[in-house]
C-alpha positions as CSV (number, residue, x, y, z in Angstrom):
1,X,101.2,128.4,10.9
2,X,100.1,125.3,12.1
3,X,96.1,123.9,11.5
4,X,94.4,124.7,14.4
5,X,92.5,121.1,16.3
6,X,91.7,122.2,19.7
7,X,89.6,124.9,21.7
8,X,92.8,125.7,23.5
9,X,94.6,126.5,20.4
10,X,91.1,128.6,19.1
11,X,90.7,130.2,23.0
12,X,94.1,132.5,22.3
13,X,92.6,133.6,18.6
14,X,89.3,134.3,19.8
15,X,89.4,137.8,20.8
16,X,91.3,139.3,17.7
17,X,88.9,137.1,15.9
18,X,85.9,138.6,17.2
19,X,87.5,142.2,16.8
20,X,88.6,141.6,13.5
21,X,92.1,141.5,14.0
22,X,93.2,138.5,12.8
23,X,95.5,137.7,10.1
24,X,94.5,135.7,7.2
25,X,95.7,132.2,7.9
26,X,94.6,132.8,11.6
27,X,91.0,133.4,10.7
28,X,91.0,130.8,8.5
29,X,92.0,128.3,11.5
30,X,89.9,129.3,13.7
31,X,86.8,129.4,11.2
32,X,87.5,125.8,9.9
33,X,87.3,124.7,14.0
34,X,83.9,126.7,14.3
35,X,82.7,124.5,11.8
36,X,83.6,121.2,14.0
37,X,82.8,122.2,17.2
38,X,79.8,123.6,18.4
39,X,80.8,124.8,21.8
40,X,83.6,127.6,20.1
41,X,80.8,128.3,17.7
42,X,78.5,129.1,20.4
43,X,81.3,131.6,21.8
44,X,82.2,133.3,19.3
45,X,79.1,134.1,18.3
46,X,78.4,134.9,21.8
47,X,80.3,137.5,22.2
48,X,80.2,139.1,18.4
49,X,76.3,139.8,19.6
50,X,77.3,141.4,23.0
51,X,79.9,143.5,20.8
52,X,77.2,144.6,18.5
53,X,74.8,145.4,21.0
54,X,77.2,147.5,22.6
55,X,78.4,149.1,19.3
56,X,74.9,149.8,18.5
57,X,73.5,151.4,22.2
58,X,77.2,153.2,22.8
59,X,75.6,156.7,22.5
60,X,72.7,155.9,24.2
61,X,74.5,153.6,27.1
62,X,77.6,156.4,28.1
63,X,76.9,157.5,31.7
64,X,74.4,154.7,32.4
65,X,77.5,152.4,34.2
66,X,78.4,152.8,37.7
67,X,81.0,155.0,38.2
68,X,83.4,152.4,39.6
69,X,82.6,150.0,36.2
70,X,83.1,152.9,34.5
71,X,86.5,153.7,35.9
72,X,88.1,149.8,36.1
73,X,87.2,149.6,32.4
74,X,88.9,152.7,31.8
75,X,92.2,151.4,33.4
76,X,91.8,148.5,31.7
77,X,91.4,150.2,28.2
78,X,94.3,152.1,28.9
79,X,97.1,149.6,28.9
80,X,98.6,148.2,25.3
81,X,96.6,145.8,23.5
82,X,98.6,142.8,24.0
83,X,98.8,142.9,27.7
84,X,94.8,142.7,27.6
85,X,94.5,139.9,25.3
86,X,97.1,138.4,27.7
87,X,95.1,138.7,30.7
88,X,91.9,137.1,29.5
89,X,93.9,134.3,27.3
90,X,95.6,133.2,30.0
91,X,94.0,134.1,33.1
92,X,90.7,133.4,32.0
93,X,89.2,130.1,31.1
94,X,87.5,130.5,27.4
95,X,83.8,129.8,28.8
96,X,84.5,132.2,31.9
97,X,86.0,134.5,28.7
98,X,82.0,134.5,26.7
99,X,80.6,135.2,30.3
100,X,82.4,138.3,31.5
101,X,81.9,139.7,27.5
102,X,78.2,138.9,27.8
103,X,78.2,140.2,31.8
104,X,79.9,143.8,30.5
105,X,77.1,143.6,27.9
106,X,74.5,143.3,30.1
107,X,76.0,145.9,33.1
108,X,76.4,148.3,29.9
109,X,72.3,147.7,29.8
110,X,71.4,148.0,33.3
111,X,70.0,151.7,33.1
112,X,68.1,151.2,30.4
113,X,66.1,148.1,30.2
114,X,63.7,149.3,32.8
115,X,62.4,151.1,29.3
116,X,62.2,149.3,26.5
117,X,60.7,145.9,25.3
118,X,64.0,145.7,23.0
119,X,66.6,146.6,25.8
120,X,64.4,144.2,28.5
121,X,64.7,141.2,25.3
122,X,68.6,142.2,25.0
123,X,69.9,141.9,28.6
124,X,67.9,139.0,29.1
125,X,69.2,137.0,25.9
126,X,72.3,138.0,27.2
127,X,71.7,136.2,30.7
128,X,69.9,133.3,28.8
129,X,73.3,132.6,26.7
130,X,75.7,133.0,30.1
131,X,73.3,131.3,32.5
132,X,73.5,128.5,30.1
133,X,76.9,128.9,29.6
134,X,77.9,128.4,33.2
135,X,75.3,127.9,35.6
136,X,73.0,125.3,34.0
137,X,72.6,122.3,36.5
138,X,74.3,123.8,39.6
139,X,70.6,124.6,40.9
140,X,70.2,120.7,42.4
141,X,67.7,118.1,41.3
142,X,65.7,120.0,38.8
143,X,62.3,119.5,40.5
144,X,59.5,122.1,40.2
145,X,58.6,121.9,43.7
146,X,61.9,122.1,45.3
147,X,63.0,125.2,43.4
148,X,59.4,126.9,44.1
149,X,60.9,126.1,47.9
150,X,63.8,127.6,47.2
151,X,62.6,130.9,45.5
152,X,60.2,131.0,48.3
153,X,62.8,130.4,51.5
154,X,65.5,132.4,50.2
155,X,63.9,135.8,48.4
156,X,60.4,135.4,49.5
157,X,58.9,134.8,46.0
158,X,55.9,133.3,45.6
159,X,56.3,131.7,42.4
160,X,55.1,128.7,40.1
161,X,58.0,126.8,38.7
162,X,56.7,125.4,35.4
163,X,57.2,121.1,35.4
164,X,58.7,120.7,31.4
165,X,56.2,119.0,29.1
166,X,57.0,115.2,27.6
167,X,54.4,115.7,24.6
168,X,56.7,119.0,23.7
169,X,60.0,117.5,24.6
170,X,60.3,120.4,27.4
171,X,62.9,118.9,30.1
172,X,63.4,121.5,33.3
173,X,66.8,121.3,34.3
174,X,67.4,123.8,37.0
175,X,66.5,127.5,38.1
176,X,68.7,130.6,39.5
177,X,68.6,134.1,40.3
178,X,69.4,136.6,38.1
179,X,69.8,140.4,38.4
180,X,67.4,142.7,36.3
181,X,67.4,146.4,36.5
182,X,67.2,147.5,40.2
183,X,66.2,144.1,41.4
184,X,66.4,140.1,41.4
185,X,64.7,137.7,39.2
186,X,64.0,134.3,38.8
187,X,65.5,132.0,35.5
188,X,64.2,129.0,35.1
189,X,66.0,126.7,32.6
190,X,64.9,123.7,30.1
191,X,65.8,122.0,27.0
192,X,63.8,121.2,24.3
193,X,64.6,118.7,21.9
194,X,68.2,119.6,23.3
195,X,68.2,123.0,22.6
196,X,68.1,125.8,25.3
197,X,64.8,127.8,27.0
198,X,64.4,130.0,29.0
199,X,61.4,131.3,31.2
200,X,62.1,134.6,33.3
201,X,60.0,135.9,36.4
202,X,60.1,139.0,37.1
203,X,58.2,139.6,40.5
204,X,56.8,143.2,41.2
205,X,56.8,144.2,37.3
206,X,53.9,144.3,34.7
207,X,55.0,145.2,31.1
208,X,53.4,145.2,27.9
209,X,52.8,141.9,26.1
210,X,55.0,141.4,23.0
211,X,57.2,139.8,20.8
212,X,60.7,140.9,20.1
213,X,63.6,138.9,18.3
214,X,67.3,140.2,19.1
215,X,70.7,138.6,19.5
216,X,69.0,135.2,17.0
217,X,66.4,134.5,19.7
218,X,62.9,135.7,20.4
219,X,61.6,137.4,23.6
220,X,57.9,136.6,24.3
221,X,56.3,139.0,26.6
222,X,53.6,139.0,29.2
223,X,52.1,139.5,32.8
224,X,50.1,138.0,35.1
225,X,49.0,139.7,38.1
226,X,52.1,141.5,39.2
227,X,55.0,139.5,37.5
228,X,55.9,139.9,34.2
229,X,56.9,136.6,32.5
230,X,59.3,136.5,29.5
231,X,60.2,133.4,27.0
232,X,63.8,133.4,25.4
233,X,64.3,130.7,23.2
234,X,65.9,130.1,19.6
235,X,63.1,127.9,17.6
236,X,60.6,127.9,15.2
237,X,57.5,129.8,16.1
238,X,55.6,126.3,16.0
239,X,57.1,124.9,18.8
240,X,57.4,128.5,20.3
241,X,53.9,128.6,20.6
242,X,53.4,125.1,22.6
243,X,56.0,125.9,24.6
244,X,54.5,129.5,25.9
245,X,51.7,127.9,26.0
246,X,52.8,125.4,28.0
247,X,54.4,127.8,30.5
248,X,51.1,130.1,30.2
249,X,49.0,127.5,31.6
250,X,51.1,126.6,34.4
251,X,52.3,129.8,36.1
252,X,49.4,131.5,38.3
């Protein structure tokens, strides 16, 4: 078998890789183009951590699906193997691909992580790796004020849109709506130092203050008045501590 070079030879590996299903010289292909390109890396770690997750909630998560999501993945788990892993390698583009595995993952949730810190932490990494995956930039100019507008005008949110912070390397680059639960939320992005942050509103909720660390990242908890705030990002605790404090002293 050939070397593998590209991410469209790795994107037809990927799932068997994931699942364990590869052969020998296949995993070793697509392993030696995880170590050059940090994009497949990303995916594939991606969705390993939705699979767990689900793996590890399964008893806990049967039932808590719609009925209908329930049903269409039965269908789909019905027919051979192959014909799946045809479907999504070639009908599927391999970022799309990460996204529908981490938006199962986080449908699979939905009942749940109206009651628990960890499950709240877990669907909300999830979002943080697919909104960043996908969605990052499509928001328009990434301007506080515009996007405090927008909340505002569209979903009646009255909501401070943290400006990013030069003397932490915080850089706001765009803000979405997300779906939580029973109800809509607000994502805001940035990048620090490069690397992805997230800052989720959640308008009409107070939960406890905490910290929990799932999925590689860590979910910093807290409310003001009646919205509950949470920090996802992957960093040391040093720079996680200016940046929630950063985004503590600008949200009212």
């Amino acid at each position: 078998m050939k070397t593998m070079v590209t991410c469209r030879d790795v994107d037809t590996l990927m799932t068997p890789y994931v699942d364990g299903e590869a052969g020998g010289q296949e995993r070793a292909a697509v392993e030696a183009h995880l170590g050059e390109c940090p994009v497949c890396h990303d995916r594939a770690r991606a969705e390993g951590a939705a699979k767990r997750v689900l793996r590890e909630r399964a008893a806990s998560i049967v039932g808590q699906a719609p009925l209908g999501l329930r049903t269409r993945i039965a269908v789909t788990a019905a027919r051979p193997r192959e014909a799946r892993r045809w479907r999504l390698s070639r009908l599927v583009t391999a970022p799309i691909a990460a996204a529908v595995v981490l938006a199962l993952a986080a449908v699979a949730l939905y009942g749940l992580a109206g009651r628990s810190s960890v499950l709240l932490a877990a669907q909300l990494t999830l979002d943080h790796l697919k909104c960043f995956s996908l969605f990052e930039g499509q928001s328009g100019p990434p301007d506080s004020k515009v996007l405090e507008a927008r909340f505002r005008d569209d979903y009646g949110w009255h909501l401070t849109v943290p400006a990013g912070s030069s003397s932490d390397g915080l850089v706001l680059t765009g803000a979405r709506r997300c779906f939580y639960h029973d109800g809509r939320i607000a994502h805001v992005m940035y990048r620090q130092d490069g690397n992805p942050v997230s800052l989720f509103m959640l308008p009409r909720t107070e939960r406890l203050a905490g910290t929990v660390r799932v999925l590689g990242h860590e979910s910093r908890i807290w409310s003001r008045g009646s919205t509950t705030y949470v920090l996802v990002a992957q960093a040391p605790e040093a720079q996680l501590d200016r940046i929630e404090g950063h985004l503590r002293g600008s949200v009212r």
